[in-house]
Each structure stands twice: as C-alpha cells, then as structure tokens.
N, CA, C and O atoms as CSV, one atom per row, in Angstrom:
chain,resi,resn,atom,element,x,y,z
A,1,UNK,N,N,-10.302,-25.210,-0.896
A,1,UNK,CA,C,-10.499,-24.192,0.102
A,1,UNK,C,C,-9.136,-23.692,0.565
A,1,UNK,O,O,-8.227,-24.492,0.788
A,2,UNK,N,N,-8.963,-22.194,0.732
A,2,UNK,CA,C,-7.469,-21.660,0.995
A,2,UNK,C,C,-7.552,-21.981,2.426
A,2,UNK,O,O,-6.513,-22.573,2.718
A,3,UNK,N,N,-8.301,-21.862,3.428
A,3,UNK,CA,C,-7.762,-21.974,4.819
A,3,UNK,C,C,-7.085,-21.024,5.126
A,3,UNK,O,O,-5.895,-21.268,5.324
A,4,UNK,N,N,-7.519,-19.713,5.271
A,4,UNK,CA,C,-7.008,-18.308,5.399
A,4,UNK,C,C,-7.577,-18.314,6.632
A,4,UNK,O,O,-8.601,-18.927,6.934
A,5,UNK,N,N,-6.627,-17.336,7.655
A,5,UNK,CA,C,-6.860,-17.249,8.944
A,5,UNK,C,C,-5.839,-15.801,9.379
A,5,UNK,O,O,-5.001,-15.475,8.538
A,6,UNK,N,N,-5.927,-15.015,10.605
A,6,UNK,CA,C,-5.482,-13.794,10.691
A,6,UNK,C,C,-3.948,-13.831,10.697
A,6,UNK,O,O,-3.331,-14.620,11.413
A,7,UNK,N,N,-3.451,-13.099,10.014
A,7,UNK,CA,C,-1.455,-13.579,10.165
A,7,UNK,C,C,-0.953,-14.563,9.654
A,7,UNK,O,O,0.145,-14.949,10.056
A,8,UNK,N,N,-1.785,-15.384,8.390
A,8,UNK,CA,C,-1.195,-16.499,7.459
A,8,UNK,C,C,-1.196,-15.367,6.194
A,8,UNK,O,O,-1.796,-14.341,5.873
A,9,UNK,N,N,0.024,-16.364,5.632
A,9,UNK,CA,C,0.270,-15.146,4.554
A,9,UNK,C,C,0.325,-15.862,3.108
A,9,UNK,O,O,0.718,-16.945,2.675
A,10,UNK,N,N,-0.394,-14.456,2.481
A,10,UNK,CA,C,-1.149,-14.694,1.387
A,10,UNK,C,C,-0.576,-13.615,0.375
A,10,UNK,O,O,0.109,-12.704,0.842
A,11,UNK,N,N,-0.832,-13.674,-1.039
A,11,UNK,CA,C,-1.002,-13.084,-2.020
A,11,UNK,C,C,-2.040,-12.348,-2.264
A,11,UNK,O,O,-3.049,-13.037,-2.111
A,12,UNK,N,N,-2.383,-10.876,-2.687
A,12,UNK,CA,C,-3.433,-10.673,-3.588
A,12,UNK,C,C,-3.248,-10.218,-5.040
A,12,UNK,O,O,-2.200,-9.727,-5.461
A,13,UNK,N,N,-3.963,-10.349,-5.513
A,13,UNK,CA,C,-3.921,-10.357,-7.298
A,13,UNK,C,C,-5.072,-9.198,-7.432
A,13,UNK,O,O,-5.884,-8.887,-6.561
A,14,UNK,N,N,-4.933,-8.621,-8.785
A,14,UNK,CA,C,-6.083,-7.579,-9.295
A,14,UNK,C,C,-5.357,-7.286,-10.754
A,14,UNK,O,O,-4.157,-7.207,-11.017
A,15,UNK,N,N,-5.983,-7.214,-11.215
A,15,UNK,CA,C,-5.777,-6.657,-12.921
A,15,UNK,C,C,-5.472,-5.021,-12.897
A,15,UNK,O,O,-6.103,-4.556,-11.948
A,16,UNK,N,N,-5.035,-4.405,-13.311
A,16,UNK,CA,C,-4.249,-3.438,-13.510
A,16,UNK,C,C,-5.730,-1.983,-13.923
A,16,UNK,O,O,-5.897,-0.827,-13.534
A,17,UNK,N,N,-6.536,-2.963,-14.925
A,17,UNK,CA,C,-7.800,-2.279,-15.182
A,17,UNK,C,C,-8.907,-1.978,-13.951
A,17,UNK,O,O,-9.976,-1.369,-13.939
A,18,UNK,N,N,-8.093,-2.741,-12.859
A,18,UNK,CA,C,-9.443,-2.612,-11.648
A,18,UNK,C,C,-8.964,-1.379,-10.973
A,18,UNK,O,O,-9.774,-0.659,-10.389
A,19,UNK,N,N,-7.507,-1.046,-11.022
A,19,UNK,CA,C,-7.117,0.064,-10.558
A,19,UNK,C,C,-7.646,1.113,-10.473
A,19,UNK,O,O,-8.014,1.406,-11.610
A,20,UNK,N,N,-7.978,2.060,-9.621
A,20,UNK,CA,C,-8.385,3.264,-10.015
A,20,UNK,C,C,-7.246,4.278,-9.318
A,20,UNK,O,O,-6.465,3.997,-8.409
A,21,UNK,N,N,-7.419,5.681,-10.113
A,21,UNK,CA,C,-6.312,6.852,-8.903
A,21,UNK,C,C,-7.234,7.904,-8.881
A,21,UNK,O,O,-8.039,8.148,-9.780
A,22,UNK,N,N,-7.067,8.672,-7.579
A,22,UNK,CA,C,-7.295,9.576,-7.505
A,22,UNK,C,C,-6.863,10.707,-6.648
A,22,UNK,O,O,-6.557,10.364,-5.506
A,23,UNK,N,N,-6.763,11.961,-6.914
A,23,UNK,CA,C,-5.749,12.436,-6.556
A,23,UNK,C,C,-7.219,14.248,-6.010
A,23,UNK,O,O,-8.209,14.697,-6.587
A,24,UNK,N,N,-6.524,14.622,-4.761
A,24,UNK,CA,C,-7.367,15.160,-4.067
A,24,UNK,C,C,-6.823,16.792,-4.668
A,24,UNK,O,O,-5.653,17.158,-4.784
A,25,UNK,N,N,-8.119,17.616,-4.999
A,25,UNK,CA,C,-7.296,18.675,-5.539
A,25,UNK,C,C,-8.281,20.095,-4.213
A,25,UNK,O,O,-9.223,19.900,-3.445
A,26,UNK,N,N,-7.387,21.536,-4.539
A,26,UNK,CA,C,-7.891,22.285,-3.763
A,26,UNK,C,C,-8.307,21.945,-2.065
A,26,UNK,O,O,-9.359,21.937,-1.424
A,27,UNK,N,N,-6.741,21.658,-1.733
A,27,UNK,CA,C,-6.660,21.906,-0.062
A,27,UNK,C,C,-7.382,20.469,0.540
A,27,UNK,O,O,-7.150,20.096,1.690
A,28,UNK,N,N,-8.325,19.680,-0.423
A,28,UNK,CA,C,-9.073,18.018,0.175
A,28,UNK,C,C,-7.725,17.010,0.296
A,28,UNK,O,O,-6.597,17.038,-0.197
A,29,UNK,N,N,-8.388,16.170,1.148
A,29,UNK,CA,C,-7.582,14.982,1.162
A,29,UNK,C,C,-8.398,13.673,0.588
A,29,UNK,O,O,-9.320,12.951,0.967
A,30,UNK,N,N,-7.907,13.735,-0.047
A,30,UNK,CA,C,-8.836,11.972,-1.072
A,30,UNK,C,C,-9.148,10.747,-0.168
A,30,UNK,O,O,-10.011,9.877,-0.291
A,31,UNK,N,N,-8.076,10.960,0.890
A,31,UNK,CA,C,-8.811,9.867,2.084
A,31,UNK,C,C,-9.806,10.287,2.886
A,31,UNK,O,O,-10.391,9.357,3.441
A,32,UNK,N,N,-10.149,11.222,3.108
A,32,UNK,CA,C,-11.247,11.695,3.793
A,32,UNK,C,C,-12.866,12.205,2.811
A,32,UNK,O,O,-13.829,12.930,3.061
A,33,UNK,N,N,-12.380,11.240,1.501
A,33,UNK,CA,C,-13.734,11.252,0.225
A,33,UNK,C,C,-14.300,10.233,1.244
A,33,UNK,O,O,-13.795,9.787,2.274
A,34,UNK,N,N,-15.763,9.943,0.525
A,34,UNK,CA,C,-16.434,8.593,0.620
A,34,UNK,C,C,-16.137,7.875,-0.543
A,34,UNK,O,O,-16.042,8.499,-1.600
A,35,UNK,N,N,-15.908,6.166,-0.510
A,35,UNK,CA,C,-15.833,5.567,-1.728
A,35,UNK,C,C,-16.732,4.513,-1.342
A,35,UNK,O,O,-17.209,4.280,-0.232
A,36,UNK,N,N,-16.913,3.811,-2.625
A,36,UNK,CA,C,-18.172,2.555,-2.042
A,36,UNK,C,C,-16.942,1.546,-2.400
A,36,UNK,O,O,-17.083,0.472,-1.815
A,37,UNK,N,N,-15.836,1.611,-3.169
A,37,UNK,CA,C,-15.023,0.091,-2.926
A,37,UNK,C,C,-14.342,0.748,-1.603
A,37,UNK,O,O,-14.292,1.938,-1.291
A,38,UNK,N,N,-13.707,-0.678,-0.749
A,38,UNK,CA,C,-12.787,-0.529,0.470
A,38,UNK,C,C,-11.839,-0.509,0.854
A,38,UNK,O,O,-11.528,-0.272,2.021
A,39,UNK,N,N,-10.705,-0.910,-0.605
A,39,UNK,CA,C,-9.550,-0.926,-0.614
A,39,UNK,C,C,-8.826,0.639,-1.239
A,39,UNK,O,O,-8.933,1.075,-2.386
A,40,UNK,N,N,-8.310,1.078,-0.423
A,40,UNK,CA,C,-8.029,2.991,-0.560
A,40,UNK,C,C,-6.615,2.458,-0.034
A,40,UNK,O,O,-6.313,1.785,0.951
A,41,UNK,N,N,-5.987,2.930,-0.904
A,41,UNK,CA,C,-4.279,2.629,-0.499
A,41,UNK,C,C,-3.202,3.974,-0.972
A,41,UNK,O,O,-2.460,3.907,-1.951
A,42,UNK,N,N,-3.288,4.979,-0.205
A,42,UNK,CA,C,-2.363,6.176,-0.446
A,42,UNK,C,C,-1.178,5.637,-1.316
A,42,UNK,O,O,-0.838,4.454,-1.353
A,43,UNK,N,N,-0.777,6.339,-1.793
A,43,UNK,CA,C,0.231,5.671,-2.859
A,43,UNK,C,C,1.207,7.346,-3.473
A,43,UNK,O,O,0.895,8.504,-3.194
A,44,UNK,N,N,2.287,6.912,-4.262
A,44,UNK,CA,C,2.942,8.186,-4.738
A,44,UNK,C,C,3.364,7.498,-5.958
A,44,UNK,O,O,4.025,6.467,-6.083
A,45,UNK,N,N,2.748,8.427,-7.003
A,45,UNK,CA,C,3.134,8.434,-8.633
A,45,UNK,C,C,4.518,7.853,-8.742
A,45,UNK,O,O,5.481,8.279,-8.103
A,46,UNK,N,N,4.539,7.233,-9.271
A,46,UNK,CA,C,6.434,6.734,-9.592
A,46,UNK,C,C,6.627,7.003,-11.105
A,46,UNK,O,O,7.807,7.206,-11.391
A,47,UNK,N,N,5.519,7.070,-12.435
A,47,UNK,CA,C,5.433,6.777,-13.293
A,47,UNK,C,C,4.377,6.753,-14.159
A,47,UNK,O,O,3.768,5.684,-14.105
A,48,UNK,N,N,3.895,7.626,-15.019
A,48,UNK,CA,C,3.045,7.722,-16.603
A,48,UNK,C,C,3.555,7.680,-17.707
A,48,UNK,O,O,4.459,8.357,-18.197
A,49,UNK,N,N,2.578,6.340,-18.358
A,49,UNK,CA,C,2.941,6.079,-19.906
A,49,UNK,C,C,2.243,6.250,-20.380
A,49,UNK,O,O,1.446,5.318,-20.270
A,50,UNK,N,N,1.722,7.378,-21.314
A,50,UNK,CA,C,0.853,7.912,-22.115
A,50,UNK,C,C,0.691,6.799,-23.328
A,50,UNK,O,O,1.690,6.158,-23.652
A,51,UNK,N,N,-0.550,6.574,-23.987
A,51,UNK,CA,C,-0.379,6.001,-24.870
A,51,UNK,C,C,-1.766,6.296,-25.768
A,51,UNK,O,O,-2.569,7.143,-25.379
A,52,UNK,N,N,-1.941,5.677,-26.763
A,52,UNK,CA,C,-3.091,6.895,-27.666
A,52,UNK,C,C,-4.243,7.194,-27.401
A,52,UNK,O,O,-4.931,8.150,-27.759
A,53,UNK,N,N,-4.604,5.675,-26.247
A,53,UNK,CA,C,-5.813,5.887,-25.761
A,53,UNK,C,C,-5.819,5.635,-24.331
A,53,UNK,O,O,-6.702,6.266,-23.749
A,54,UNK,N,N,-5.222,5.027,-23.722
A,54,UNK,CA,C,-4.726,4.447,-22.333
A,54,UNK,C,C,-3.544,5.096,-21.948
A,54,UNK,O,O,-2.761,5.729,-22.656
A,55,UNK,N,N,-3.497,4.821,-20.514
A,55,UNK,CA,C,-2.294,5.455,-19.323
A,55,UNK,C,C,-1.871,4.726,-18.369
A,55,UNK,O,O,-2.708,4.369,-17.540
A,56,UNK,N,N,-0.658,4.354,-18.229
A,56,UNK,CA,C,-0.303,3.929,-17.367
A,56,UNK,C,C,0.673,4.184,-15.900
A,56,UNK,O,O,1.871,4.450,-15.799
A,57,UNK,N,N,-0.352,3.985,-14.875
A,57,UNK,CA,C,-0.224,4.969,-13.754
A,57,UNK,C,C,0.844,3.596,-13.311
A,57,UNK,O,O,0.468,2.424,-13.347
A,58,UNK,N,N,2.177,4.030,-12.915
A,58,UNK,CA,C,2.749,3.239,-11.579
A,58,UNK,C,C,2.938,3.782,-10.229
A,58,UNK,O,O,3.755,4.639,-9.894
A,59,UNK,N,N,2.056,3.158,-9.480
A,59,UNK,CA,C,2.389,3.838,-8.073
A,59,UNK,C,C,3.216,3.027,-6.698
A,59,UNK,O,O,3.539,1.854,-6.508
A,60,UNK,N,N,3.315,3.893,-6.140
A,60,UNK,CA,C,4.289,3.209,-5.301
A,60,UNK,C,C,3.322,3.299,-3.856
A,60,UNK,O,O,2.796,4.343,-3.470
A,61,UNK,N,N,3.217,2.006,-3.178
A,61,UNK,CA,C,3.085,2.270,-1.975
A,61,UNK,C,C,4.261,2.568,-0.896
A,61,UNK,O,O,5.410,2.186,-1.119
A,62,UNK,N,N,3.798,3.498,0.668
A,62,UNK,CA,C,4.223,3.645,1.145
A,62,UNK,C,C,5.978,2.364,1.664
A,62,UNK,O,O,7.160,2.488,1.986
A,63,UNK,N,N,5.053,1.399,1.435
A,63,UNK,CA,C,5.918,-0.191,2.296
A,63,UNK,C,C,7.168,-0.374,0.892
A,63,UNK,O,O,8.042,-1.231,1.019
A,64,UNK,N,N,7.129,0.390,-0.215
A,64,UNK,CA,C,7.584,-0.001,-1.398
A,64,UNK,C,C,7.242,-1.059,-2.498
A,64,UNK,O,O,7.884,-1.580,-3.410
A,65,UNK,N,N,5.620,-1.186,-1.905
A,65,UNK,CA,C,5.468,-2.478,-3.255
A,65,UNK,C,C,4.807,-1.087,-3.778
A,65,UNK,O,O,4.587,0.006,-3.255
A,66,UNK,N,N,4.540,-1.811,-5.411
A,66,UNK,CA,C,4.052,-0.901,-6.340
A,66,UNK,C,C,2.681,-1.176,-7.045
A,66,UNK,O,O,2.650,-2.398,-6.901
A,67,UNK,N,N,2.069,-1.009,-7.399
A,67,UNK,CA,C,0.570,-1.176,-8.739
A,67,UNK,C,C,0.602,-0.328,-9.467
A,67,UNK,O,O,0.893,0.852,-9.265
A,68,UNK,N,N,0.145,-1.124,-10.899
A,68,UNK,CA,C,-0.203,-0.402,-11.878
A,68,UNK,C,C,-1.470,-0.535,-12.450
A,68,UNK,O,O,-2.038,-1.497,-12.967
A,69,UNK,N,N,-1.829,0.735,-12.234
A,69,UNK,CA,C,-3.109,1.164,-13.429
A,69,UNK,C,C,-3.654,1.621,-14.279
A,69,UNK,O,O,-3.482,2.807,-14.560
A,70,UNK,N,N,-4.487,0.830,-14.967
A,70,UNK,CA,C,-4.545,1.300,-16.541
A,70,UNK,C,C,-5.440,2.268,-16.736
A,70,UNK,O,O,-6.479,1.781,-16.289
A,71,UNK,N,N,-5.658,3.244,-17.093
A,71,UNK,CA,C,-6.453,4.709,-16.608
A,71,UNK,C,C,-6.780,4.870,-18.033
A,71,UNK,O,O,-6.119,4.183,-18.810
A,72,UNK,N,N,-7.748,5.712,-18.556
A,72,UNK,CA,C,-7.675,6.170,-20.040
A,72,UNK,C,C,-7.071,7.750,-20.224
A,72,UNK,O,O,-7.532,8.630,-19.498
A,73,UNK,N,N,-6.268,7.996,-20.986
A,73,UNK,CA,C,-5.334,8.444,-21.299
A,73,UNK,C,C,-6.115,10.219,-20.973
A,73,UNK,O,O,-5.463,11.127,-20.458
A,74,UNK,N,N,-7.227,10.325,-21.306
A,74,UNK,CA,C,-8.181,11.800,-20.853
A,74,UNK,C,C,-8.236,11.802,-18.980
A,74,UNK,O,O,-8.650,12.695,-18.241
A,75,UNK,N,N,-7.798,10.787,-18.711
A,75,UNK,CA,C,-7.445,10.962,-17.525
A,75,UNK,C,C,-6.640,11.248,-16.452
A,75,UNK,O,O,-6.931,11.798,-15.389
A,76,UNK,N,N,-5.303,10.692,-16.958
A,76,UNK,CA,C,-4.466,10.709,-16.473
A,76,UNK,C,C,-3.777,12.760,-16.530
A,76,UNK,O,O,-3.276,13.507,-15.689
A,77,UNK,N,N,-4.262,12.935,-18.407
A,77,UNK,CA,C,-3.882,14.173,-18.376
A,77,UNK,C,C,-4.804,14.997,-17.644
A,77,UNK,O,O,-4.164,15.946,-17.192
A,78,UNK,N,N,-6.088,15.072,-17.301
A,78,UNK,CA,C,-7.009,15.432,-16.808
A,78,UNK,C,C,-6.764,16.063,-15.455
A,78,UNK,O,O,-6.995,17.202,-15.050
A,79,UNK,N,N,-5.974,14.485,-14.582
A,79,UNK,CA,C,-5.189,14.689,-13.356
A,79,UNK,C,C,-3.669,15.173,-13.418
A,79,UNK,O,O,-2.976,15.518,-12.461
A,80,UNK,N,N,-3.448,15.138,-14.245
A,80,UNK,CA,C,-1.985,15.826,-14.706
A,80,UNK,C,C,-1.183,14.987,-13.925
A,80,UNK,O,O,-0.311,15.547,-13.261
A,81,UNK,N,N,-1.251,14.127,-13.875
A,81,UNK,CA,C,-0.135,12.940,-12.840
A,81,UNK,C,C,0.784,13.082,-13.675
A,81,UNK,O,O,0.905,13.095,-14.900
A,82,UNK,N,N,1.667,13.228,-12.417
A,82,UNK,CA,C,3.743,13.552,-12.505
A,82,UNK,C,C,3.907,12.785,-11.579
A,82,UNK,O,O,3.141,12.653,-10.624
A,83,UNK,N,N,5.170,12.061,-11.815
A,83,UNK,CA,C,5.784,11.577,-10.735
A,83,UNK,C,C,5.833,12.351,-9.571
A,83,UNK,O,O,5.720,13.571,-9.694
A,84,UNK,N,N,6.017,11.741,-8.202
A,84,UNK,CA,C,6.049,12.630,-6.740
A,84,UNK,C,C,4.514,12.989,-6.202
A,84,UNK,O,O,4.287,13.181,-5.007
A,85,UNK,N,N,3.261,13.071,-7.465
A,85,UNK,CA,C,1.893,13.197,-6.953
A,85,UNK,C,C,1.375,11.944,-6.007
A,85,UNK,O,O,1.463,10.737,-6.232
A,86,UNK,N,N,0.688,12.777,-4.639
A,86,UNK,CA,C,0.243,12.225,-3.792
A,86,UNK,C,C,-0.724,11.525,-4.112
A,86,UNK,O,O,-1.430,12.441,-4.532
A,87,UNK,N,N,-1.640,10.171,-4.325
A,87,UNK,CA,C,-2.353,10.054,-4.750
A,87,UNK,C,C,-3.342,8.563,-4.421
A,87,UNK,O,O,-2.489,7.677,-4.468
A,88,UNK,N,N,-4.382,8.044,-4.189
A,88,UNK,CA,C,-5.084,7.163,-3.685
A,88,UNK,C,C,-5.199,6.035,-5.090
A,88,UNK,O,O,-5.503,6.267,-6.260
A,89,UNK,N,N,-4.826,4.787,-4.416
A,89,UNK,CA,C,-5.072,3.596,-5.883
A,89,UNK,C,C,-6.512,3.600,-4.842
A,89,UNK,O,O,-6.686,4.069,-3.717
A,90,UNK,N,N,-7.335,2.929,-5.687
A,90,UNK,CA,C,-8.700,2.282,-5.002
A,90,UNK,C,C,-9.093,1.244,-6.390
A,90,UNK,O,O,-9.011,1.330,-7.615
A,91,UNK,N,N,-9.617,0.117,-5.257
A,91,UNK,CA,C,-9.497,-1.197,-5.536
A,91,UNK,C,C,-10.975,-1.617,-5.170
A,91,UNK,O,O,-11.328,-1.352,-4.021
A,92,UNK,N,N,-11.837,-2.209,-5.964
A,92,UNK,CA,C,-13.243,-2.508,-5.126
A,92,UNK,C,C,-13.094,-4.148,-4.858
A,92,UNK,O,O,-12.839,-5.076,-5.625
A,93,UNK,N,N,-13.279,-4.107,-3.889
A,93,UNK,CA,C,-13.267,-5.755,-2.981
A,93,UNK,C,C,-13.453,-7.056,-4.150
A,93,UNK,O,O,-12.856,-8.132,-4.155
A,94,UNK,N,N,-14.432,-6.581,-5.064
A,94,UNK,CA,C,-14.457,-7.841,-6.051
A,94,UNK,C,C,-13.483,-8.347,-7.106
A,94,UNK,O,O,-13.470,-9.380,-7.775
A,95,UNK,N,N,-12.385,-6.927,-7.023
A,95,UNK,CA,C,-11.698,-7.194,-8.345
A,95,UNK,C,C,-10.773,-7.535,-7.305
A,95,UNK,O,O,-9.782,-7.168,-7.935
A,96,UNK,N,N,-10.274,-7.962,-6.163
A,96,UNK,CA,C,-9.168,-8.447,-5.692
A,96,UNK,C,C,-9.327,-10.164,-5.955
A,96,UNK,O,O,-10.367,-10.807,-6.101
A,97,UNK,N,N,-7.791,-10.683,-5.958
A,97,UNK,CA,C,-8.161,-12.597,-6.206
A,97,UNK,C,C,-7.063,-12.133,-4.727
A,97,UNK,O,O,-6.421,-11.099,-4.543
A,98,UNK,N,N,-7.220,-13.549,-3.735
A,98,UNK,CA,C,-6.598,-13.800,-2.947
A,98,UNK,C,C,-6.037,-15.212,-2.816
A,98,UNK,O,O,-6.801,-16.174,-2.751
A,99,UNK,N,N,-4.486,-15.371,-2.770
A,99,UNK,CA,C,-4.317,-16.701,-3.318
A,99,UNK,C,C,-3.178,-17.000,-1.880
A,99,UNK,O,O,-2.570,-16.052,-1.383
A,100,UNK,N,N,-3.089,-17.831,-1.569
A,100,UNK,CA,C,-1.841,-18.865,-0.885
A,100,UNK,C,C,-1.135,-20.264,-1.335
A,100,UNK,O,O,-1.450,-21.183,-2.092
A,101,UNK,N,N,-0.280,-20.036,-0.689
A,101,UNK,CA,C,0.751,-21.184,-0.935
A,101,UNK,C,C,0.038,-22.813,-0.258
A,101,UNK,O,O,-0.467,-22.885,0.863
A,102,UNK,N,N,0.122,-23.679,-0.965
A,102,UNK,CA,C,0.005,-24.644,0.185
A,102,UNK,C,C,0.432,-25.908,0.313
A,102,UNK,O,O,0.228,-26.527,1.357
C-alpha cells in the first residue's frame, strides 16, 4: 500500500500511447471542450517526429516538465502541429500509474 496523503510527494507514470493532443481550432479553446478523461493539461508543442506510421508529439508543460505522445502520423499532420502550437495533452485517469518513494 503507497500511503498517499495530500502534499506527500509522488511520481506519476503513463505510456506515451495514453497520450492524447488536441489542439482547439477556429476562435475555441480546447479547455472549455467536454472530455470524459480528467487529466487536461495545456501544454505547448516543443517537437514532431514524423515517422511512417506514428508521431511523435513532445510537449511542454507550462511548470517545464514535458510528455510525449505517440499520435498516428494522419494526425499529427491532420493537426498540423509545429512547434509553439497551443495545445491540450489529455490523459484518462486509468492510464496514469502513481508511484512513491518509501
């Protein structure tokens, strides 16, 4: 049992494939969508690696940590992600692991 409590500090983990982006077009703001996962984390493009079938989104959060997600490659061009794009990672509660030290 981790023994997690408010203001003990922890790790979270997620696979790169749980990632999702999305990026708000025509005047919307992507935080003001509905999503059914709960983790919505504004973020800014740092980085796309195209590859023949897959994409890899690096984003940067505001605080400077970063995630990467693995997008399929009709997507990424789809969203035309460039570095500097404003853009939402979303994370659904199950694909997070939460781990501590102990």
């Amino acid at each position: 049992m981790l023994a997690l409590f408010a203001g003990s500090e922890q790790m979270t983990c997620c696979s790169a494939l749980a990632v999702r982006v999305c990026q708000a077009k025509g005047g919307r703001s992507a935080m003001t969508l509905q999503f059914s996962a709960r983790n919505r984390l504004q973020a800014t493009v740092k980085a796309v690696k195209l590859g023949d079938v897959m994409a890899e989104v690096t984003v940067a959060l505001p605080d400077g940590q970063e995630l990467v997600a693995a997008i399929t490659r009709t997507s990424a061009e789809s969203l035309q992600l460039q570095p500097g794009d404003q853009v939402v990672a979303i994370i659904k509660s199950t694909e997070v692991m939460v781990g501590k030290e102990i």
